[in-house]
N, C-alpha and C positions, 0 to 999 in steps of 0.2 A: 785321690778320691775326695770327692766334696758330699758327705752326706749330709744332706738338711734336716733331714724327717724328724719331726719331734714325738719320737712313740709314744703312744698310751703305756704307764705305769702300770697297767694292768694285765699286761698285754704276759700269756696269750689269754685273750680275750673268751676262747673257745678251744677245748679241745676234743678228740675222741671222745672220751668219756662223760661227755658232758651232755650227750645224744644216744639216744636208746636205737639199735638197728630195727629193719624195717622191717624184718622175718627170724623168727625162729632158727638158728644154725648160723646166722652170719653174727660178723663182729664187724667194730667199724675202723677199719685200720687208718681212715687218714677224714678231716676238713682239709676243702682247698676254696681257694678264690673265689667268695662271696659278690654276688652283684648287689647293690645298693639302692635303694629308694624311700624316701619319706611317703605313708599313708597312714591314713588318721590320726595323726597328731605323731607317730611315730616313728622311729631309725628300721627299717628293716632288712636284712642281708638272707639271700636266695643263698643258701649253702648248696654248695657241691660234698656232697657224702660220700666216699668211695668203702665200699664193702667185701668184703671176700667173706670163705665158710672159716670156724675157726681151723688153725692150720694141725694137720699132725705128722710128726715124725718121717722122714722121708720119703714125705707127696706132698708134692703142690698143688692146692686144689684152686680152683677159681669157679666165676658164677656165669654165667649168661642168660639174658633173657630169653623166652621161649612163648608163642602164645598162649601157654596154658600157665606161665608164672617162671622161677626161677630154676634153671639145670645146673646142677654143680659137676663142672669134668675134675677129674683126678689123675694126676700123671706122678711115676715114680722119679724124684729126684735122677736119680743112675740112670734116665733112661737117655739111649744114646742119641734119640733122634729129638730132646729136649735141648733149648737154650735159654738157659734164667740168669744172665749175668747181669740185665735190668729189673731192678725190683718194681719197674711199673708197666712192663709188657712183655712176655714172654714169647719165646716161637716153639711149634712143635711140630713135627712132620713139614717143615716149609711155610706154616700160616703162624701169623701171628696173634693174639690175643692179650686181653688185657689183665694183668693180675686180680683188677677191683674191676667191679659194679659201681657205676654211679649212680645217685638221681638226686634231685633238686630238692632241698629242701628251706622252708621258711622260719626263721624267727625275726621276732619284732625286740625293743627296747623301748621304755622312756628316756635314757639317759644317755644312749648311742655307747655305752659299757656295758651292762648287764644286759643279759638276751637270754630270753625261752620263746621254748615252741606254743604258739597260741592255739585255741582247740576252735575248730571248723576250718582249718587252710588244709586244703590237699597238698601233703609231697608231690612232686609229679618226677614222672619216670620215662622213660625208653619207651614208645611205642612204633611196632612196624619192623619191618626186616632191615630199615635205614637206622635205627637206634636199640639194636639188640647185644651191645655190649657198652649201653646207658649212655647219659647224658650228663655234660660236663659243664663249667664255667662261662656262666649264664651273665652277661649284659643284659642291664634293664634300661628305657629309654623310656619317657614318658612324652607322649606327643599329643594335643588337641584330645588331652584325657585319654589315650589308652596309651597301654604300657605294653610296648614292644621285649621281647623278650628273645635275646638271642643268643646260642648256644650251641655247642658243640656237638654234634650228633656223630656216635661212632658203632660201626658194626664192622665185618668181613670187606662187607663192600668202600672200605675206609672211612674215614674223615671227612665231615661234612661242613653245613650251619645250617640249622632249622630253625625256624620259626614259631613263638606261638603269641597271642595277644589276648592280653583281657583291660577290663577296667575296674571289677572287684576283686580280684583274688583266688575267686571262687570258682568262675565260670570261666572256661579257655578256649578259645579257636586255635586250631593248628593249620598252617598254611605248608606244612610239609618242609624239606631241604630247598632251602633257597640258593645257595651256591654249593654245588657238587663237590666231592670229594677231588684232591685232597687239598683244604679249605677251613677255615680257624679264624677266631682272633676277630670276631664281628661287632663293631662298637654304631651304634647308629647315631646321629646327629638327632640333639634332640629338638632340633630347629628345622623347619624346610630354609631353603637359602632359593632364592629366585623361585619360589614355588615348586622346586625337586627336594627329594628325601637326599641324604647323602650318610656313607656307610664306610666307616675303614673295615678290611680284612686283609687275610693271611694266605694264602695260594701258596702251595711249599712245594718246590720241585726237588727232587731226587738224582736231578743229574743238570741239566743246563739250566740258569737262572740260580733261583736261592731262597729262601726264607723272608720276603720281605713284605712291606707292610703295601698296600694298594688301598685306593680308595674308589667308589662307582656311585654312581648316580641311578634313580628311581622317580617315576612319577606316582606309585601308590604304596613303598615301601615294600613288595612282597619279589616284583621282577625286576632286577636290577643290569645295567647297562653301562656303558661310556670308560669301563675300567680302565684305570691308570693307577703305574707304579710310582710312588713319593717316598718312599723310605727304604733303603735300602742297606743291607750291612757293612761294617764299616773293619777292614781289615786290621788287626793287630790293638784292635779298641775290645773294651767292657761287648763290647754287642756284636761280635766278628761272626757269631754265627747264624744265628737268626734273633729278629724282629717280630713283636707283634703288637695292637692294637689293647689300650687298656679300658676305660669304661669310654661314654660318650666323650665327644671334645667338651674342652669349656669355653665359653665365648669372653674373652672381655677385652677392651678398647684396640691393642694389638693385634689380634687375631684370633684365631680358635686353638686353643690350646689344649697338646694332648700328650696326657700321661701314659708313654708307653716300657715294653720290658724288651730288655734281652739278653745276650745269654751269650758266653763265649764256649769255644771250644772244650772247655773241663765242666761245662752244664752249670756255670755258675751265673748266675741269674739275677741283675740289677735294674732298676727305674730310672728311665731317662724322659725325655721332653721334649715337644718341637712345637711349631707355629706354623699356622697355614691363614694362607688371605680370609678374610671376612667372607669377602665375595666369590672367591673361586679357590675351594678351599686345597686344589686339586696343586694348588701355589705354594710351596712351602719353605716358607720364610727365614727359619733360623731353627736350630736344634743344639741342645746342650751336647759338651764334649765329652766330658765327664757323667759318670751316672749321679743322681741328686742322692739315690737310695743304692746300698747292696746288703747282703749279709753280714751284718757284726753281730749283733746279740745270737747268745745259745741256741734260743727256739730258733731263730734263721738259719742256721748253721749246722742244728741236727734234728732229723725226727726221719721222714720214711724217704723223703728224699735231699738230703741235705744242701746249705748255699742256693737257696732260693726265695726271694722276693719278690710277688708275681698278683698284682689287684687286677682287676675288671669290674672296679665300684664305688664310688667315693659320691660324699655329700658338698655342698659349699655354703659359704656365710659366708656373704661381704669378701674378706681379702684369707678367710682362713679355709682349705682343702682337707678336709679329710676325707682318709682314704683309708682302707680297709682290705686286708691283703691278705693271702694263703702263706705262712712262713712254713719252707724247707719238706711243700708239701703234708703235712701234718695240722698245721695249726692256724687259728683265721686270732689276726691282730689289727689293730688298729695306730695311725701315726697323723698327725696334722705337717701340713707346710704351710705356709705363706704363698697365694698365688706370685704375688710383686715379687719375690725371692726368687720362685722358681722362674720368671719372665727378666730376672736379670743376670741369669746363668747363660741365657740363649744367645746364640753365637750366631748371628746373621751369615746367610749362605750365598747372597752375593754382594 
């Protein structure tokens, strides 16, 4: 294992307690995978909050949204036709649900270390029968002044990626699910490239195929087409199980460069990297063998879901990356690389 990552000493940066819940009866069991953007002079990470009721004694309770606000179901530990051996989705009667409630949340920084919540930004949350068990790990892109904003939308009806777009903060259009269940891991190019939008995602199959990473092309960024597969897992490697898509690519002299995660067979979860052509990005140049990042410090290693390293947000200057990342599920840290570093690990693929 090669890890580069040079963490923030501060790190973690953020944690549960650091964030008041959004309602009355809920507590906040976990921060995850902030998406990243500079506005008005400042660092700010679009948290993912996930919440449940507090818990009691042999029930597991969970939240779901509803259009009239939030339904807490209750199910008795012993009960036969329950399965909680995952602390982050559970089955009951045959359907699945999720332990937590998500929604979006904003803080800013001056110093890209300290971060609070600023007064006039809306949390945003789940809307529609497409996001009624919340919304997740939000990529931000900024293109020709709006900030695309994409995110994982989950309900019954699965696993999505929706859309919403503003250019203050304030005010939102939602363009509804842009690629259908089941579908993750949306990072958009924060460039047109020959005048198309272009988008990495995640399509997870369940039985032929696999967890990997695709890329598709758009002329207005909201209908997307031309999909093709470029990353795919890599047997008895850090990433044998599934692949996914981390914030936008990065551009520079070599190609687009893009920080992605994944995850082997024990759900242990590390940061790897590839290169696609400038011009056809759909080309993919060279990927590291090794992960650059995984799990070593404590907060990595334990909190709601342990051995996990997992961004969808990162800033840049000149040659230095920072990145910003959910650790072990629980907790949002921050870490710098050297682009030139990570672009000399990459292992040309023909």
């Amino acid at each position: 294992m090669a890890d580069i990552a040079q963490r923030f000493t501060q790190n973690p940066i953020l944690s549960p307690k650091d964030l008041t819940p959004s309602h009355d009866g809920l507590e906040i069991a976990c921060l995850l995978n902030p998406g990243v953007f500079r506005f008005e002079d400042k660092t700010w990470l679009l948290i993912r909050v996930a919440e449940r009721p507090k818990q009691k004694n042999g029930i597991i309770s969970f939240p779901i949204l509803t259009t009239t606000g939030i339904d807490i179901l209750e199910i008795e530990e012993n009960d036969n036709d329950l399965n909680a051996t995952d602390p982050r989705v559970i089955n009951y009667k045959g359907f699945d649900y999720l332990t937590t409630l998500s929604h979006l949340r904003l803080v800013c920084s001056d110093d890209g270390f300290n971060f609070y919540e600023p007064e006039g930004f809306p949390l945003l949350q789940g809307e529609g029968l497409d996001e009624i068990f919340g919304i997740e790990d939000c990529r931000v892109a900024l293109i020709d002044g709006v900030f695309y904003l994409t995110y994982t939308a989950v309900s019954e009806h699965g696993v999505g990626v929706g859309l919403r777009t503003t250019s203050d903060w304030k005010n939102f259009q939602k363009h509804g699910m842009i690629l259908p269940p089941h579908n993750k891991d949306c990072a958009i190019f924060e460039e047109k490239i020959n005048g198309k939008f272009y988008a990495l995602h995640r399509p997870s199959s369940v039985s032929l195929g696999g967890n990997y990473i695709w890329i598709a092309e758009s002329l207005d960024g909201i209908y997307w087409g031309n999909h093709k597969c470029i990353i795919k897992t890599r047997k008895n490697k850090w990433d044998s199980e599934r692949v996914g898509a981390g914030a936008a690519p990065i551009k520079t002299e070599k190609g687009w460069l893009e920080i992605y995660h994944g995850a082997n067979a024990e759900n242990q979860y590390g940061l790897g990297a590839f290169l696609m052509d400038l011009d056809n990005p759909s080309i993919v140049l060279a990927q590291t063998d090794e992960p650059i990042m995984q799990s070593l410090d404590e907060y990595e290693l334990h909190g709601f879901f342990g051995q996990v390293v997992f961004t969808n947000g990162h800033l840049i200057n000149g040659d230095e990356l920072t990145i910003y990342y959910g650790a072990a599920d629980e907790f949002v840290c921050g870490a710098k690389f050297s682009i030139q570093e990570i672009l000399s690990k990459l292992i040309p693929l023909n």
